[in-house]
C-alpha beads as a LAMMPS data file, in Angstrom:
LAMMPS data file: protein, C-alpha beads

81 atoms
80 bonds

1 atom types
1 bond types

-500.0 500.0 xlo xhi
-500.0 500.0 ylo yhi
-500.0 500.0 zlo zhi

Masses

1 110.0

Atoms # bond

1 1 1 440.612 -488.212 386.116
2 1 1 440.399 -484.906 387.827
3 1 1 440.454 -482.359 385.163
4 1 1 440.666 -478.529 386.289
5 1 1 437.285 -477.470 385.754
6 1 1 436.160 -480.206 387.744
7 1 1 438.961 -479.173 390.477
8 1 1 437.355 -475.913 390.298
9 1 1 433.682 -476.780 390.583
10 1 1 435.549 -478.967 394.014
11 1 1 437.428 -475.742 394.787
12 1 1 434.251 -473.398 394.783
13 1 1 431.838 -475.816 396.384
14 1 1 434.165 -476.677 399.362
15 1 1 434.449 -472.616 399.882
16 1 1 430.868 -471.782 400.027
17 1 1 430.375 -474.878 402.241
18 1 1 432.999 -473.948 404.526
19 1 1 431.760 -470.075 404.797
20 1 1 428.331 -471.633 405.567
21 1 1 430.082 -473.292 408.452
22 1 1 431.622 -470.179 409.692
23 1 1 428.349 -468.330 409.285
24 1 1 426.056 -470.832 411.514
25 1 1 428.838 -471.257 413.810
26 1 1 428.711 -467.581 414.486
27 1 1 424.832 -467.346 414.067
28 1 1 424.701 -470.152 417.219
29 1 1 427.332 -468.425 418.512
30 1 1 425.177 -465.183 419.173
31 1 1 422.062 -467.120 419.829
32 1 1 423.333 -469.429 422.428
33 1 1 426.252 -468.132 423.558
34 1 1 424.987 -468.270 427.215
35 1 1 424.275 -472.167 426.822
36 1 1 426.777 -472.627 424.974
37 1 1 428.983 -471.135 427.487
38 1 1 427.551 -473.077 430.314
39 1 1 427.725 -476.625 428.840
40 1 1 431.706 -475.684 427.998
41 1 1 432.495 -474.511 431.516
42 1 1 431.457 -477.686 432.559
43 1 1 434.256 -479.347 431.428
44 1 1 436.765 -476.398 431.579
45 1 1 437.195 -473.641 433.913
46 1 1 437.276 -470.730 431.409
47 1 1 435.771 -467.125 431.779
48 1 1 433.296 -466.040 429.588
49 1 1 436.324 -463.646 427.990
50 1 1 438.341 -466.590 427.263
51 1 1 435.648 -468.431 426.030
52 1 1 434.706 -465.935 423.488
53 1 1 438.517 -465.328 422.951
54 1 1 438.676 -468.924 421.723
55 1 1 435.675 -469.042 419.820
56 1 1 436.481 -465.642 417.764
57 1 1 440.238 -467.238 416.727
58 1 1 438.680 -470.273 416.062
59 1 1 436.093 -468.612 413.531
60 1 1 439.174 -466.364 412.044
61 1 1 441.625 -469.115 411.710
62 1 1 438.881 -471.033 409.872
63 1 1 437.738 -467.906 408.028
64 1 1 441.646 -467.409 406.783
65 1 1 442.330 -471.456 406.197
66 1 1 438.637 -471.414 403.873
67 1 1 440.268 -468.371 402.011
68 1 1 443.633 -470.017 401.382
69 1 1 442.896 -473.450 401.127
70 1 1 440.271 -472.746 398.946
71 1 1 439.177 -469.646 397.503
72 1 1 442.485 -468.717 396.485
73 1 1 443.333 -471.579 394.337
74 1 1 439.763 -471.153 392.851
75 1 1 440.100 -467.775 391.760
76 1 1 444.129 -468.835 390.530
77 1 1 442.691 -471.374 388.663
78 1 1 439.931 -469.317 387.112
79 1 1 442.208 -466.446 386.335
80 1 1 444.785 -468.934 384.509
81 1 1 442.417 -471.264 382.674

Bonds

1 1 1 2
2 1 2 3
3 1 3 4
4 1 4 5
5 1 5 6
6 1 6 7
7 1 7 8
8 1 8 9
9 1 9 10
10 1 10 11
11 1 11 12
12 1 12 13
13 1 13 14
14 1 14 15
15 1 15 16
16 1 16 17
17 1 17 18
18 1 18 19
19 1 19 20
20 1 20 21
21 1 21 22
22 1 22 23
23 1 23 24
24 1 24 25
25 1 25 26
26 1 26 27
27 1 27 28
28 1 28 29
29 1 29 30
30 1 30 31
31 1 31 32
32 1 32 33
33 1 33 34
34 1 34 35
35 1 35 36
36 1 36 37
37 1 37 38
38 1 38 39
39 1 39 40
40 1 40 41
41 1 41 42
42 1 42 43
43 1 43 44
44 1 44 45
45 1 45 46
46 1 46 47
47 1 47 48
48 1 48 49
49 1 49 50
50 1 50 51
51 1 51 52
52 1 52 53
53 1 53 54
54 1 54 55
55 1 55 56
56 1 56 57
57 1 57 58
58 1 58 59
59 1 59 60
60 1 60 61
61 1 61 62
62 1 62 63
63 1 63 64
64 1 64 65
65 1 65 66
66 1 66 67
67 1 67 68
68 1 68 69
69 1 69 70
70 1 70 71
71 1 71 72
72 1 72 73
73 1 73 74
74 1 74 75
75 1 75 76
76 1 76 77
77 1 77 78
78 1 78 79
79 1 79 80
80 1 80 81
């Protein structure tokens, strides 16, 4: 039975995993970006703009989902209960 502390202690621990995501996906993402970039435009014809382009809106639409799928309802549910 999922009670809501242990919905929170789910809530929090998904958030700080997900942020940890974000945060080596950038860190590789400034200390490979060249190889990174290379193995990508082997596949797809992109620029190195458009490559960073797509990597920055990936990071921020996974940075925003984190905070509303997650940290949100955490801090909801600790400010109600």
């Amino acid at each position: 039975m999922m009670t809501i502390a242990l919905l929170r202690s789910v809530l929090g621990w998904s958030a700080l995993l997900n942020l940890l995501l974000v945060v080596v996906w950038f860190s590789l993402f400034l200390g490979f970006h060249d190889r990174m970039y290379a193995w990508h435009r082997r596949w797809f014809r992109l620029s190195g703009e458009t490559f960073d382009a797509i990597h920055y809106a990936g990071m921020a639409w996974y940075k925003i989902a984190t905070w509303l799928l997650f940290i949100l309802p955490y801090v909801a549910l600790r400010i109600s209960a």
